[in-house]
C-alpha positions in Angstrom: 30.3 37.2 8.2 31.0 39.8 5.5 34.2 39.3 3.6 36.9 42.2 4.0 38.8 43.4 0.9 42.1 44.5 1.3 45.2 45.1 -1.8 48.7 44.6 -1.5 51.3 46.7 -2.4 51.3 45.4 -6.3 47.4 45.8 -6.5 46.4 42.3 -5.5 43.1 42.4 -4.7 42.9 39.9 -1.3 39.5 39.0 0.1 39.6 37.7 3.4 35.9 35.9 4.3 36.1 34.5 8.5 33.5 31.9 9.0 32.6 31.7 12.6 33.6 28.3 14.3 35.9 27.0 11.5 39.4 25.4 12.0 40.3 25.3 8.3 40.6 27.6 5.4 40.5 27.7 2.0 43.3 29.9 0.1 42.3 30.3 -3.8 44.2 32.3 -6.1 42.1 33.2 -9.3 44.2 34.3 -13.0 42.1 36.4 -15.2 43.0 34.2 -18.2 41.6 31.4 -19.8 41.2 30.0 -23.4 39.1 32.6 -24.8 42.2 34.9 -24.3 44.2 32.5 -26.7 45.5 32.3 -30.5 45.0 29.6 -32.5 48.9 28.6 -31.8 48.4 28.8 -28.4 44.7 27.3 -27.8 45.5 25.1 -24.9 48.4 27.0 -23.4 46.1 28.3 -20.5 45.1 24.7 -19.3 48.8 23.2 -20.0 50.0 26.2 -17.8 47.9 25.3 -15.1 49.2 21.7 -15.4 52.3 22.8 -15.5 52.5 24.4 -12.0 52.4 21.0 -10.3 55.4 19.7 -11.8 58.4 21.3 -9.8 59.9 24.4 -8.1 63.2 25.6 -7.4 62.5 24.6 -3.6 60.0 21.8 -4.5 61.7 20.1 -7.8 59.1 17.7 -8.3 55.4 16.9 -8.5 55.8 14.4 -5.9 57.3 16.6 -3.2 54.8 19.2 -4.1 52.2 16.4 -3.2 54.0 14.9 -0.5 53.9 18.1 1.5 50.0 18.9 1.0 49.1 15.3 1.4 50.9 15.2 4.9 48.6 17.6 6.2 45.3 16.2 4.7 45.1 18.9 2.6 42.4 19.0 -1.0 44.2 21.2 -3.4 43.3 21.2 -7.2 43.6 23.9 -9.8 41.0 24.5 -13.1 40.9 26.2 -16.1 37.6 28.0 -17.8 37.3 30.2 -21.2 38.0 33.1 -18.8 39.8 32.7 -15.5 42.8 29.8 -14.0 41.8 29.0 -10.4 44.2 27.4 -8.1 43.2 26.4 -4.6 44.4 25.1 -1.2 42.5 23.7 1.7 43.8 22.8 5.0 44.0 23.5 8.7 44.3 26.6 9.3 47.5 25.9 11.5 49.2 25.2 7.8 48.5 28.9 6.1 51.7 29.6 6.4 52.4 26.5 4.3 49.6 27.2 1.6 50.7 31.0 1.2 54.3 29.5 0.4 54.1 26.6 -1.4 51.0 28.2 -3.9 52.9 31.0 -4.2 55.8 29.0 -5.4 53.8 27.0 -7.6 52.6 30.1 -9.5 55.7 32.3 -9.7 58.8 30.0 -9.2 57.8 26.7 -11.5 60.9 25.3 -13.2 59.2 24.3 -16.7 61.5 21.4 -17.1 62.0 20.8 -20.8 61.4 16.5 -19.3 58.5 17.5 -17.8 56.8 19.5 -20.1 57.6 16.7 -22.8 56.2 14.0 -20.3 52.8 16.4 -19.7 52.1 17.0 -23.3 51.0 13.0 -23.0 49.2 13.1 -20.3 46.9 16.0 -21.7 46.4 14.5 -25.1 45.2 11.7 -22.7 42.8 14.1 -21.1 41.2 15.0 -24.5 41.1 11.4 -25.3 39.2 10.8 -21.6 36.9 13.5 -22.4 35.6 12.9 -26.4 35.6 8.8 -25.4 32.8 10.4 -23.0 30.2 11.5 -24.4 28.4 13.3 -21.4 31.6 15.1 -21.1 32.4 16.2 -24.6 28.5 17.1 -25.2 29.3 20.6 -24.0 32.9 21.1 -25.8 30.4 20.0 -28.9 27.3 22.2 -27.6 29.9 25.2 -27.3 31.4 25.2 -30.8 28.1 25.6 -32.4 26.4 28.3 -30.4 30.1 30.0 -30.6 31.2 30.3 -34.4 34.2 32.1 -35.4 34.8 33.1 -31.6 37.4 31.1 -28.7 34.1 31.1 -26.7 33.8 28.2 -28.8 37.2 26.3 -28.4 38.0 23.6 -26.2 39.9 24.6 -23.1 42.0 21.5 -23.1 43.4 22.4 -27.3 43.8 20.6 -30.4 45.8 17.7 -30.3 48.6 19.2 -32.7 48.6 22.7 -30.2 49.3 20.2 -27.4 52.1 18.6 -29.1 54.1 21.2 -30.7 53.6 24.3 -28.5 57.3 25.3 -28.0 58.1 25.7 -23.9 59.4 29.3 -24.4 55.8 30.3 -26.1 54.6 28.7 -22.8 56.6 30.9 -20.7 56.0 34.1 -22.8 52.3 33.6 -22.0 52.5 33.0 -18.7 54.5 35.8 -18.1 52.4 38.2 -20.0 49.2 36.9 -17.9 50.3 36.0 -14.5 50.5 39.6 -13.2 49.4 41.5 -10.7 46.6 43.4 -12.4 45.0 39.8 -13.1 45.1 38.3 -10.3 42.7 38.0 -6.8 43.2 36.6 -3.8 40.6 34.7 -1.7 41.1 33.4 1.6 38.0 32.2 3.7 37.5 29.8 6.7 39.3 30.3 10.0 41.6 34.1 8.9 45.1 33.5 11.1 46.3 36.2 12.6 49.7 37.5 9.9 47.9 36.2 7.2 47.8 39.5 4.8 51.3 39.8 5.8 52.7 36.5 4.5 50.8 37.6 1.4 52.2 40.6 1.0 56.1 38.9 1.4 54.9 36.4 -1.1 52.6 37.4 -3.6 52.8 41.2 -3.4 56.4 40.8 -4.5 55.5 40.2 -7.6 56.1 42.8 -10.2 53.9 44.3 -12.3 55.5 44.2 -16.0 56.1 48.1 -17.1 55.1 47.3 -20.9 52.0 44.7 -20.5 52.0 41.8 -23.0 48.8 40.8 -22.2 45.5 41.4 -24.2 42.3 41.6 -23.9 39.7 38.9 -25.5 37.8 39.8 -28.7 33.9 40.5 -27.4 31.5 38.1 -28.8 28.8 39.7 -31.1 25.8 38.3 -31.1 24.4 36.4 -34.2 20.7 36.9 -35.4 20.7 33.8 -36.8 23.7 30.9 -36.3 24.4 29.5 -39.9 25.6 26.4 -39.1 23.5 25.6 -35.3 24.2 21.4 -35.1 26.7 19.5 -34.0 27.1 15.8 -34.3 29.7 13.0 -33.4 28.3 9.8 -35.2 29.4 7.6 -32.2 27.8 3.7 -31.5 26.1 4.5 -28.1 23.0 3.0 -26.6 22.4 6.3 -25.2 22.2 9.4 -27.3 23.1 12.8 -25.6 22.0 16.1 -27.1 22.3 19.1 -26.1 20.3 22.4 -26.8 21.6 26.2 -26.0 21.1 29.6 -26.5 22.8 32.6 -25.7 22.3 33.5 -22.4 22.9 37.0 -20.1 26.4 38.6 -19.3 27.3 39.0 -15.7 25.9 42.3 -13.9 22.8 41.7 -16.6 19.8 43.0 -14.6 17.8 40.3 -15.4 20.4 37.1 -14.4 17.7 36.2 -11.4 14.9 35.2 -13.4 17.6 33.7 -16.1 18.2 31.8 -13.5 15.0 31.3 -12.1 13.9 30.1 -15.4 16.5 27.3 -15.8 15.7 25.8 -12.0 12.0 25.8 -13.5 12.5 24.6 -16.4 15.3 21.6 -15.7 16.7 22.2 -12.3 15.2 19.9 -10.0 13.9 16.9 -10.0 10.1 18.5 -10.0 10.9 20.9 -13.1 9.5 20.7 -16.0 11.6 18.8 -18.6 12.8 16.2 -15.8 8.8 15.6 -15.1 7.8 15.6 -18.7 10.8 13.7 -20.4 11.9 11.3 -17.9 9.0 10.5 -15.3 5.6 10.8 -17.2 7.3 9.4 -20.4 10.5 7.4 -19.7 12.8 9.0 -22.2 15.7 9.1 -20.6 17.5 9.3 -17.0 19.0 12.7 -17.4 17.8 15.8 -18.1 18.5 19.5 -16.7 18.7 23.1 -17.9 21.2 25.7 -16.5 22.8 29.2 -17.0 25.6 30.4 -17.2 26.7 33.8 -17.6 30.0 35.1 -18.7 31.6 38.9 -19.3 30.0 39.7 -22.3 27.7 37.2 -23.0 26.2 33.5 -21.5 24.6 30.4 -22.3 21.6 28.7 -21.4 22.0 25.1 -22.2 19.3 21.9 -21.7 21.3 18.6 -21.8 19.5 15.2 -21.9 20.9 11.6 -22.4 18.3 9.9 -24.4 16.8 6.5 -25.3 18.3 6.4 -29.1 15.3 5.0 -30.5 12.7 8.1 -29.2 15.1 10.8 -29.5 12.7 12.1 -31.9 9.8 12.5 -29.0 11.9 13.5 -26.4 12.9 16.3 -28.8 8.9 16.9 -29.6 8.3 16.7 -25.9 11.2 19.6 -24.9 10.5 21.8 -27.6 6.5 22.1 -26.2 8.4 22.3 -22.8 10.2 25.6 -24.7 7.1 26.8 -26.5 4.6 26.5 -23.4 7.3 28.9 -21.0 7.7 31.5 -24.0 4.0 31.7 -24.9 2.5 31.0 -21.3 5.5 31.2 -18.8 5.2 30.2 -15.1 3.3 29.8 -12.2 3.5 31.8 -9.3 3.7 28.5 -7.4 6.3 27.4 -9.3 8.6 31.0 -9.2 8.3 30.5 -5.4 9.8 26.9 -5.5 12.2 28.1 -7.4 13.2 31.0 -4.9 13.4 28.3 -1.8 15.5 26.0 -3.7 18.1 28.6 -4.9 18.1 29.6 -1.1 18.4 26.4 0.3 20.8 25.0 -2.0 23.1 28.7 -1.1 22.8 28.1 2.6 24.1 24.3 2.3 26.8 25.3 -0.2 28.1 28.4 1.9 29.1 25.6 4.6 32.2 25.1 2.7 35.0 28.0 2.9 36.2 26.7 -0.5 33.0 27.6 -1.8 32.8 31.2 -0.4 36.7 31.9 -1.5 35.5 30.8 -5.2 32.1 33.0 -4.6 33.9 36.1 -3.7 36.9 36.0 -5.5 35.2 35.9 -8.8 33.4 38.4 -8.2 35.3 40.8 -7.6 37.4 39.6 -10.4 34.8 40.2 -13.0 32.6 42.8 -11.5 34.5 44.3 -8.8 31.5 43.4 -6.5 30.7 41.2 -3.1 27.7 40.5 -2.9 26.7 38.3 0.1 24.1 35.7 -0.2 21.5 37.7 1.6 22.2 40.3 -1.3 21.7 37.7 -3.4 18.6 36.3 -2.8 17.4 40.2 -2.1 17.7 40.0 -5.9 16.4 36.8 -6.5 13.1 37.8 -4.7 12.3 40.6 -6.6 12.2 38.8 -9.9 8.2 38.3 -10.9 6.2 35.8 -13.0 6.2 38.6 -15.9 9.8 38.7 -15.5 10.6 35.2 -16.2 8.3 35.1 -19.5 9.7 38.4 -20.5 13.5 36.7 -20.2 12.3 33.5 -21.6 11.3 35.2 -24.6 14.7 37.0 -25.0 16.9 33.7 -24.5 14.6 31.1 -25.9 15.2 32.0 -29.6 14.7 29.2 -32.1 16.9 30.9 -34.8 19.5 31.7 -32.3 19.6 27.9 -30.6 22.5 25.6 -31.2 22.3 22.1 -30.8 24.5 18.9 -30.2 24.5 15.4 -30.7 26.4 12.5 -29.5 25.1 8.6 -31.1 24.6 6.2 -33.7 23.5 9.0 -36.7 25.1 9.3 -40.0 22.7 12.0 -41.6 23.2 15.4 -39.7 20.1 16.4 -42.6 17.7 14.3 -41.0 18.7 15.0 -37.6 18.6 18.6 -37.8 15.0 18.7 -38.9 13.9 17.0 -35.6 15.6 20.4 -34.1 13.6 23.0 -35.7 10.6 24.8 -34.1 9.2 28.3 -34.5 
């Protein structure tokens, strides 16, 4: 069913998405803010925020009774934090709306920001930065990110520096919360079975929040794009038996005419397990188990990104063997056969996901958070289908820029000279 956009009284954008036999819902409220918004002094405040919400309310004083509740109802609730947007989330029966209005509501606008807690949390994050460079799939991208991202908070971690996380004061916490969490950020996506009152028990809860009359917030500094990138490799000398690496360029911004066959051209390229690289790198030569290719677009810019994690003594032929993979598409580009795989599995893999109301809530709330649009699937792939074989060659010549890519290492290598060289082609 098409999703119904309604706003209330503050200017809170709410989309309300009814899916046709469901008994549950999903409620997700979406922040326009994330760490590309932030200073150096308060790179991590975003994602400690976010943490921050779980740990107590005036009528909830504690993370435990804030669990307690949700868990009694079998409820999956989480939160997350990009470079550009906070997402919380709620989903339940549908009988319990009531509930998830209330308590998320609480969560975001009545948190108590106990001085304890907040000293107990700044732990348990440094612990989450620990967790994430001891991995080195998961810290590949923070890595991947800082290179194709000089001089701009596209290329900071989410999570903060170590010495951010530890000496942030609480009332520069608050101060940025309060300058961010405002009416004119936020949206409101609610999808699954709608219950009757629903836009109503918004409207008591989150449409009596006030909109601030002088605005503290700001706006993020645009990335401009580089010709060249000066200093384009990354590397964490690290004694692994498997080395990742990462490669990525700078992608499309969202609305960007052209995001279908940017798309189109990752799912080609390292999508699948019939694309290109995974055939090439992994099954005709046995360099490694993983490899994919993605996009991602963002406001004003986006990233197309090939990760791989590599047998550490051939990292120099699987690197040979993905930079032909990058030539061939740029000189030669695809197949018609292979376009219209691509189409189907971008379908198929839409129709499965759209199964899930938390799905469609995240779906439509971004959108119209960044573009002021709802597209529906069908709209969608509409798009999609119209992209052509010239397209994607014409796209892959725009993105696939060797002066422009960035690149990322993980493994047992001391000289980044050495290691560089294997990147270059022209």
């Amino acid at each position: 069913m098409k999703p119904i956009l309604k706003k209330l009284g503050n200017g809170i954008p709410v989309i309300l998405v009814p899916q046709k036999g469901a008994e549950s819902m999903t409620l997700f409220a979406f922040c326009r803010v994330g760490s590309r918004y932030e200073s150096k002094d308060t790179n991590g405040a975003s994602h400690f925020i976010e943490h921050l919400m779980f740990k107590g309310t005036k009528r909830r004083p504690d993370t435990q009774t804030i669990s307690k509740t949700l868990d009694q109802y079998g409820a999956e609730y989480n939160a997350m934090t990009s470079k550009d947007f906070t997402g919380y989330y709620v989903k339940m029966d549908a009988a319990q709306t009531p509930l998830a209005v209330d308590l998320l509501h609480d969560m975001m606008f009545k948190s108590l920001y106990d001085p304890k807690e907040i000293e107990r949390e700044r732990g348990v994050i440094v612990e989450e930065i620990n967790m994430y460079e001891d991995n080195p799939r998961m810290h590949l991208e923070d890595l991947l990110e800082s290179a194709l991202f000089p001089n701009s908070t596209l290329g900071w971690n989410i999570a903060g520096p170590r010495d951010v996380i530890r000496t942030v004061p609480r009332e520069k916490l608050i101060a940025y919360r309060d300058a961010y969490y405002v009416p004119s950020r936020l949206t409101i996506a609610i999808a699954g079975k709608i219950q009757p009152g629903v836009f109503r028990l918004l409207e008591k809860t989150f449409g009596s929040v006030k909109e601030p009359s002088l605005p503290r917030d700001r706006s993020f500094k645009v990335f401009d794009l580089p010709k060249r990138l000066t200093k384009p490799l990354a590397l964490q000398n690290k004694q692994t038996e498997q080395v990742q690496i990462g490669m990525a360029f700078h992608g499309l911004p969202l609305g960007h005419k052209d995001l279908p066959a940017a798309s189109l051209l990752a799912n080609i390229l390292g999508g699948t397990m019939s694309s290109r690289l995974f055939i090439q790198v992994r099954e005709r030569r046995g360099l490694c188990y993983s490899i994919h290719a993605s996009h991602q677009a963002l406001e004003d810019t986006g990233i197309f990104a090939i990760m791989a994690g590599l047998d550490k003594k051939r990292v120099r032929e699987a690197l040979t063997t993905i930079k032909a993979e990058l030539k061939k598409v740029v000189s030669s580009g695809v197949t018609a056969d292979e376009l219209r795989r691509a189409k189907d599995h971008v379908r198929g893999k839409l129709t499965l996901a759209f199964e899930d109301s938390s799905f469609q809530a995240d779906w439509y709330g971004k959108q119209w958070m960044f573009r002021k649009e709802l597209e529906t699937p069908d709209d969608r792939m509409r798009r999609l289908e119209r992209a052509t074989v010239a397209d994607v060659k014409r796209v892959a010549r725009a993105i696939l820029r060797p002066a422009a890519m960035a690149s990322a290492v993980i493994g047992p290598f001391a000289s980044k000279k050495t290691l560089a060289k294997m990147f270059v082609w022209r």
